[in-house]
N, C-alpha and C positions, 0 to 999 in steps of 0.2 A: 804907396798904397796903404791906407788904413788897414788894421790889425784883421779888423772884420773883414774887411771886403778880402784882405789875403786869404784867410782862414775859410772865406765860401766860394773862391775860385779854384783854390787846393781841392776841395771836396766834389764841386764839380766835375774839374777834369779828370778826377779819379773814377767817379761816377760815369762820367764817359766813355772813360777807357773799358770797365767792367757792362756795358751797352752794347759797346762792339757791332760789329756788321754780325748781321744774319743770328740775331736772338732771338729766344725767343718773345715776343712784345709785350707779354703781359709780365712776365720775367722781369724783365729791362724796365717796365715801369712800374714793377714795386721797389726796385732799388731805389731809381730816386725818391718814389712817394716815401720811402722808410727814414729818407735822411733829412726830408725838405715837409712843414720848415724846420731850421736847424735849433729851434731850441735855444737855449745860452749859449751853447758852444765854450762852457768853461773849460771842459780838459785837453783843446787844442787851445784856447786860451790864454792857459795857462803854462803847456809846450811852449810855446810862441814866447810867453813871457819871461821865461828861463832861459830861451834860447838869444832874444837879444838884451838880458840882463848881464850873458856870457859872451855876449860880440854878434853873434851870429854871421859868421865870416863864409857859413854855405847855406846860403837861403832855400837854393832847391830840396836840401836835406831837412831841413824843418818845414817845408811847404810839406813834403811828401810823409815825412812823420806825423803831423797835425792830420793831416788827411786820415792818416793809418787810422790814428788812435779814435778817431770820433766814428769811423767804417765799423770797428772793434765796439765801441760804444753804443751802435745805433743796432747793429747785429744781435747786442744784449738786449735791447732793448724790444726789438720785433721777437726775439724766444721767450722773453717772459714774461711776453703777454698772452702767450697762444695758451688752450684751455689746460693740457699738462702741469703749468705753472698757474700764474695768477690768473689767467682766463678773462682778461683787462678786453672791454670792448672800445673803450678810448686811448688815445694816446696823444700828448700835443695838440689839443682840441680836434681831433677826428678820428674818424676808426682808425683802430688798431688793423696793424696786415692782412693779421689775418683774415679779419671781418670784410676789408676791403678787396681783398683778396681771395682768401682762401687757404685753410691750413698747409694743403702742400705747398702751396708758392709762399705763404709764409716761413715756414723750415726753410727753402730751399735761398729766400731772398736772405735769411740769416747766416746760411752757410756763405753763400755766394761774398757776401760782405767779408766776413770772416778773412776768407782766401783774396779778396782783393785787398783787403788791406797790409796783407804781407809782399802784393804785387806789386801794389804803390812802391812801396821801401825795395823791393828790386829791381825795379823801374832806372833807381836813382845812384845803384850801386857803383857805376863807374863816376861820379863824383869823388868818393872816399869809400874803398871796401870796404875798409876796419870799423870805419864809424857805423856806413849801413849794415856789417852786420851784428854789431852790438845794438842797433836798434830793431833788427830781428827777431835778437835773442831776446831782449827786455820787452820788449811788445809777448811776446811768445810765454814768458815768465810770467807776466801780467795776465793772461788771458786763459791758461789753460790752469793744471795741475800742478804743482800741491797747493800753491797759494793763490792763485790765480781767479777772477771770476766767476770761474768754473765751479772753484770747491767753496766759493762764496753760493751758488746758489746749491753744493749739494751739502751742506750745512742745513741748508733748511730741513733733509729730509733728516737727520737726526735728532735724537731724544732730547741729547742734551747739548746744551751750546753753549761754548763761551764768547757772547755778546762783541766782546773785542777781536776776535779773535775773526767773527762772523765779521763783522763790519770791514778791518782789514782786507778782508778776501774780496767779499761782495762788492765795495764801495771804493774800499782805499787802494786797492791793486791799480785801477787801474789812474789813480792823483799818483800813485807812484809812478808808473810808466812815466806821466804829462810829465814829471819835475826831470826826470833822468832823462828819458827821452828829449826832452828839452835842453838838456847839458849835453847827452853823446852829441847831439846834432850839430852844437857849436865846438865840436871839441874839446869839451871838460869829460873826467871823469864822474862815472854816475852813481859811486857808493855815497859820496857826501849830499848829494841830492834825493837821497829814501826816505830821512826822517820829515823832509818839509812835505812833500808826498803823501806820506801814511798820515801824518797828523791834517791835512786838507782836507783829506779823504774820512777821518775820522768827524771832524765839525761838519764837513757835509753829509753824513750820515744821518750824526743826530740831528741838523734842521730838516734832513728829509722825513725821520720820526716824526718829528713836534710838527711838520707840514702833513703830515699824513693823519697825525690826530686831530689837530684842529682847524683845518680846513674841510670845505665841500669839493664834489665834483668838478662843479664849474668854475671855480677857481683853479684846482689842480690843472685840469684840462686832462685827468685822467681816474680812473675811482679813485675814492677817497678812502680810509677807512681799514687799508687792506692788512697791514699789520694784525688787527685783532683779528679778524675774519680769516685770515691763514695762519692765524696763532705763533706768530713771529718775534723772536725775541726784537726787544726795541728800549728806548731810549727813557721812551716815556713811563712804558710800564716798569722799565727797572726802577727808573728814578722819580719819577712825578714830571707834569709840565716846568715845574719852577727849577726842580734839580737838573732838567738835561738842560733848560738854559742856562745853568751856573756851569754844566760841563762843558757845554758847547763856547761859552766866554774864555774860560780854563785854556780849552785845545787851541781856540785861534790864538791866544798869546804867547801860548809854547811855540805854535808855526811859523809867527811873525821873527820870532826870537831865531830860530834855527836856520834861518835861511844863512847859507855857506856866503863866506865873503865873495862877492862879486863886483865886478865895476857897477851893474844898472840894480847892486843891493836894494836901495831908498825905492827906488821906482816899484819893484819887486814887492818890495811888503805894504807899498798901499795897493796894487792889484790883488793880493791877496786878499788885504782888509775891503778894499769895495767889492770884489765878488764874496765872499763870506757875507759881508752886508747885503747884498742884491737877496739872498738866496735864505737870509734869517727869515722864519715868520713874521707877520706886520700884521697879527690880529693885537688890536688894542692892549690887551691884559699881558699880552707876550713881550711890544712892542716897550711897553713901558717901564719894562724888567730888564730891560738891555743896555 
């Protein structure tokens, strides 16, 4: 089965599972509406890629990992658009949840994600305890507090930020999870797999700056602009358009460089380098500095 089509049959039957008999229906279909369509789907992706760069000798275990992590990803995604945070009326070229929805069933379809995606991974538990619950624990590390998503987005509410430090939480937490999470599931150990992780997480960062300042709407397929407008530390305004793309060249060479020896190594660092490339800005003056 093709990577893709693995990766949106994982999330389906996850999504079905959390459907369930006797839901509520409007409930049941903001889940799927929040995960479909899927977007890039880089940081199961990128799970996926680690996973059979290292063997992947327990498919089910990365089917349901992949799943987690994008449930975990799409969950961020529905909360921070609701009015609280960025108060985003698009998302993926359509309303946002909440809009579509409704603030309560928006919360409530983010929690629900949440909690299904640690279901998924105990779903899958009697394959391998040890490994399912090390992917548990690392999804769990990834998502909450101290470093986790979480305190990616409660970064925003202080004074002062350290830019790296924001981004790590917010962005890279969870390219960390994909890279380990991608290794527990095959059986490798997940500390050598942090720095390629952090540093994916950090390049996508800054092209998600340099895309958020110079793009529109209808290209994002979400607002544009929001960095200034919630006064957000960012890439650009630290450095200039020209300096975050000298950074953002910098970080993928250090990530390509780091990737831990593995059998599917080569394979590995051009999916790195073509997602990185998919996801670099492509406005002409950006385009040409690359």
């Amino acid at each position: 089965m093709p990577l893709k089509s693995r990766i949106e049959a994982a999330i389906s039957g996850a999504i079905q599972v959390g459907q369930g008999r006797m839901s509520p229906p409007k409930l049941a279909s903001a889940l799927e509406y929040a995960v479909t369509p899927g977007g890039a789907r880089i940081r199961p992706t990128i799970l996926m890629s680690v996973a059979m760069a290292c063997g992947d000798d327990r498919p089910a275990l990365s089917d349901a990992a992949a799943a987690a992590l994008e449930l975990i990803h799409c969950a961020s995604l529905v909360h921070d658009d609701m009015p609280c945070f960025d108060d985003a009326d698009m998302r993926r070229g359509k309303p946002s949840v909440h809009r579509a929805y409704s603030e309560p069933l928006a919360l409530l379809t983010g929690d629900s994600l949440i909690v299904l995606a640690f279901e998924t991974l105990a779903r899958v538990s009697a394959q391998s305890p040890e490994r399912v619950a090390q992917l548990i624990l690392t999804l769990a590390q990834r998502t909450g507090m101290p470093g986790g998503i979480c305190a990616g987005q409660g970064w925003e509410s202080e004074e002062k930020v350290d830019l790296s430090a924001y981004h790590q939480a917010k962005t890279g937490a969870l390219f960390i999870a994909a890279t380990q999470m991608g290794a527990v599931a095959a059986g490798q150990e997940a500390e050598p797999w942090e720095e390629l992780g952090a540093r994916i997480g950090e390049a996508f960062q800054v092209a998600d700056d340099l895309r958020d300042a110079l793009y529109d709407e209808e290209t994002l397929g979400k607002p544009a602009g929001q960095d200034d407008l919630h006064g957000r530390p960012n890439a650009v305004t630290e450095f200039g358009v020209q300096g975050a793309i000298q950074r953002l060249k910098d970080i993928l060479g250090g990530a390509i460089a780091s990737i831990p020896s593995c059998p599917g190594e080569a394979q590995l660092a051009e999916m790195v380098r073509l997602q990185a490339e998919r996801l670099t800005p492509v406005a002409p003056t950006v385009r040409q500095s690359l």
